[in-house]
C-alpha positions as CSV (number, residue, x, y, z in Angstrom):
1,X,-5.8,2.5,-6.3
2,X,-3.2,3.2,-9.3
3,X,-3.2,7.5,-9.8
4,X,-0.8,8.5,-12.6
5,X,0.9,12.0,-12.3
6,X,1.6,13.0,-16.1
7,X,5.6,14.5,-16.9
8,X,6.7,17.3,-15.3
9,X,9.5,19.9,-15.0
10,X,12.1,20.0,-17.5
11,X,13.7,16.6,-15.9
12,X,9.9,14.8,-17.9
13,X,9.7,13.3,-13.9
14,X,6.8,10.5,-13.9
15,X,5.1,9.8,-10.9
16,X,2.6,6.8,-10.3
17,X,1.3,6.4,-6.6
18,X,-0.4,2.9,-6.0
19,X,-2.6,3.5,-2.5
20,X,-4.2,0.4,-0.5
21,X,-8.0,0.7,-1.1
22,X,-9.5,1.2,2.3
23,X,-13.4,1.1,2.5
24,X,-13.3,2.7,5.9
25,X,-11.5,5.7,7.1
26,X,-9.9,5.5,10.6
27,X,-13.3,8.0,11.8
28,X,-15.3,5.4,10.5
29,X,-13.7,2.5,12.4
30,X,-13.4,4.8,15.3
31,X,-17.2,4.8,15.2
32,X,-17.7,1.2,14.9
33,X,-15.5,0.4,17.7
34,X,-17.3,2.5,20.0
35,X,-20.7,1.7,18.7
36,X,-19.7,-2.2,19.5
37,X,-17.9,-1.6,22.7
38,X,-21.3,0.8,23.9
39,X,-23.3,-2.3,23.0
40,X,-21.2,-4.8,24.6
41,X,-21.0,-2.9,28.1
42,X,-24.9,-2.5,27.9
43,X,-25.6,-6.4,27.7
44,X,-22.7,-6.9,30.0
45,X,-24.0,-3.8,32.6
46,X,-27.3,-6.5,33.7
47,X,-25.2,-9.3,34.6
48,X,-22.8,-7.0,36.2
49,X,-25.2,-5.5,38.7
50,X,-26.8,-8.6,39.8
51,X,-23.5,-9.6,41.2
52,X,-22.2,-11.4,38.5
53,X,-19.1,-9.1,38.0
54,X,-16.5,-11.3,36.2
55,X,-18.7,-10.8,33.3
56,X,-17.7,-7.0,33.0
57,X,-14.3,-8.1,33.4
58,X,-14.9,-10.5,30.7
59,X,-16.6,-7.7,28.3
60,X,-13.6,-5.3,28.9
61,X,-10.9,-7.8,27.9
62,X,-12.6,-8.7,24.9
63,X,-13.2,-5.3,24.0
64,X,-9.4,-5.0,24.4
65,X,-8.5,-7.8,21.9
66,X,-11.3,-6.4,19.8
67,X,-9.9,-2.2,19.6
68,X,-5.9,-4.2,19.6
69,X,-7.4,-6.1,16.4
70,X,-8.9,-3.6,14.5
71,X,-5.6,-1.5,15.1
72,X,-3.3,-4.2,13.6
73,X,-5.6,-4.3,11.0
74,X,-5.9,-0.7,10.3
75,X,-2.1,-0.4,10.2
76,X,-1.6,-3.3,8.2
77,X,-3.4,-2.2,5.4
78,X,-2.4,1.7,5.3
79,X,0.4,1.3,2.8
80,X,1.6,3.3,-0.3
81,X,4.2,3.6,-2.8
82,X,4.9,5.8,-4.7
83,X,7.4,5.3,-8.6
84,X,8.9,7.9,-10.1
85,X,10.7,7.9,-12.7
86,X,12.7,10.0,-15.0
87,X,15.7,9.9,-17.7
88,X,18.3,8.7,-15.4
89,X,16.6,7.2,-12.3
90,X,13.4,4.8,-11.1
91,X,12.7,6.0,-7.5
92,X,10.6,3.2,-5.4
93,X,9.5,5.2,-1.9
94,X,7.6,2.3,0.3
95,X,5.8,4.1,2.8
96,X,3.8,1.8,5.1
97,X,3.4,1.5,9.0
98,X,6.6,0.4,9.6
99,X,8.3,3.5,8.1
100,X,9.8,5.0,4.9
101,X,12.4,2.9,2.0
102,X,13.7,4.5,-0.6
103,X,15.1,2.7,-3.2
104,X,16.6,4.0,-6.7
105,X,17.7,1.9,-10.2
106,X,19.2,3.5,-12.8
107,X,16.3,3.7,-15.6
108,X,18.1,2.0,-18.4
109,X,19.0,-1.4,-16.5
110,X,15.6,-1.5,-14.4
111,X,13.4,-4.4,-15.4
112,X,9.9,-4.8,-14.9
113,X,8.9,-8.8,-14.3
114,X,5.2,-9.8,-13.4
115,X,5.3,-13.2,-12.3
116,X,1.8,-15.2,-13.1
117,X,2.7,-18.2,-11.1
118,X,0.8,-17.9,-8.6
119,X,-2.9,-17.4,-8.1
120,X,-2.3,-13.4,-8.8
121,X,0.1,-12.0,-10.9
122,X,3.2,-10.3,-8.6
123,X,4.8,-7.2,-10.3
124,X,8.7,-6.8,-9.5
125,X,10.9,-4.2,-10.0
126,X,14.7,-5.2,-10.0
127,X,17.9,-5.0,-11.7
128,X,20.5,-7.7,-11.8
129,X,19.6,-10.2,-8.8
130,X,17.8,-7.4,-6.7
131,X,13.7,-7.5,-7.1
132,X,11.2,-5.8,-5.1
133,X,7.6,-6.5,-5.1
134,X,5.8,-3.6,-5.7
135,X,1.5,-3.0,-5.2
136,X,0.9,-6.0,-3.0
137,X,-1.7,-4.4,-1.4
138,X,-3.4,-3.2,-4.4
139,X,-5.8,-5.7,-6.8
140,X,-3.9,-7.7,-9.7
141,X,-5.7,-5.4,-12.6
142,X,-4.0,-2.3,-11.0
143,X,-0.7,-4.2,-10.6
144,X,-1.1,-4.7,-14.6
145,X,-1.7,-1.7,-15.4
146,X,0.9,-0.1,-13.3
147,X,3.3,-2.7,-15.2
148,X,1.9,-1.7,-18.4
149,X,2.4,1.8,-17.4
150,X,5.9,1.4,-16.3
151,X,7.2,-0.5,-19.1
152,X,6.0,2.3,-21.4
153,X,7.1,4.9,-19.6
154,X,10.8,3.1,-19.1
155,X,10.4,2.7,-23.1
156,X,9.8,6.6,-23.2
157,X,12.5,7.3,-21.1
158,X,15.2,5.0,-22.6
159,X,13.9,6.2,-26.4
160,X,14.5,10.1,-25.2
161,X,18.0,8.8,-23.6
162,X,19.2,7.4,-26.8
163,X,18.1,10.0,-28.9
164,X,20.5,12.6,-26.3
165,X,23.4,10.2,-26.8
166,X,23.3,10.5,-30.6
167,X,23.4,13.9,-30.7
């Protein structure tokens, strides 16, 4: 998901936060796994009590890889990032399960490169030989129009620049 903060204070700060789209909320999955796991120790709870008891053990380590799955899954795909820019700076804060980057460009050398080789466009934001991918996690049509909407606000920003400098 691509949500667009319009200027504000007198710096004209532009934010644009791209969020992984999630379809369930860690409540939800919270549910499911104990829905599955109730479900799993019932059928398993028969075999159990006529002396068959390796298959409980067998039920409770796969409900183990199961709830270790569904966490690397759920933390994998909790990511945001969040582009603000404004007349002097492009800030880049990666926030994702592994912690917090900040990175910062200066907004009249920052480029903006979507790369279409592949089978989805990649957006980049770099300067010189530094690029970072930016809205992996999100689907290509946001990445282009958070491109879009970064080149034109790096247009605004470098028109408004120019315009202080020949005064």
């Amino acid at each position: 998901m691509l949500k667009i903060e319009a200027a504000s204070g007198a710096s004209g700060t532009r934010r644009a936060e791209l969020l992984s789209n999630l379809s369930l909320t860690l409540d939800r999955l919270a549910v499911v796994f104990l829905v599955l796991s109730a479900i799993t120790l019932l059928v398993a709870l028969l075999p159990t009590l006529m002396g068959f008891w390796p298959v409980f053990a067998i039920a409770m380590v796969h409900l183990a890889i199961v709830g270790w799955c569904f966490r690397l899954a759920w933390r994998g795909h909790w990511h945001r990032q969040e582009v603000c820019v404004d007349a002097d700076r492009l800030t880049l804060v990666d926030c994702s399960a592994r912690g917090r980057v900040e990175r910062s460009w200066p907004s009249s050398w920052v480029r903006i490169d979507v790369d279409r080789s592949g089978i989805d466009p990649r957006l980049f934001i770099g300067m010189h030989d530094e690029r970072t991918e930016i809205g992996a996690f999100v689907p290509a049509e946001e990445r282009l129009e958070a491109a879009r909407w970064l080149r034109e606000t790096l247009a605004d920003c470098r028109t408004a620049a120019s315009r202080r400098d020949d005064r």
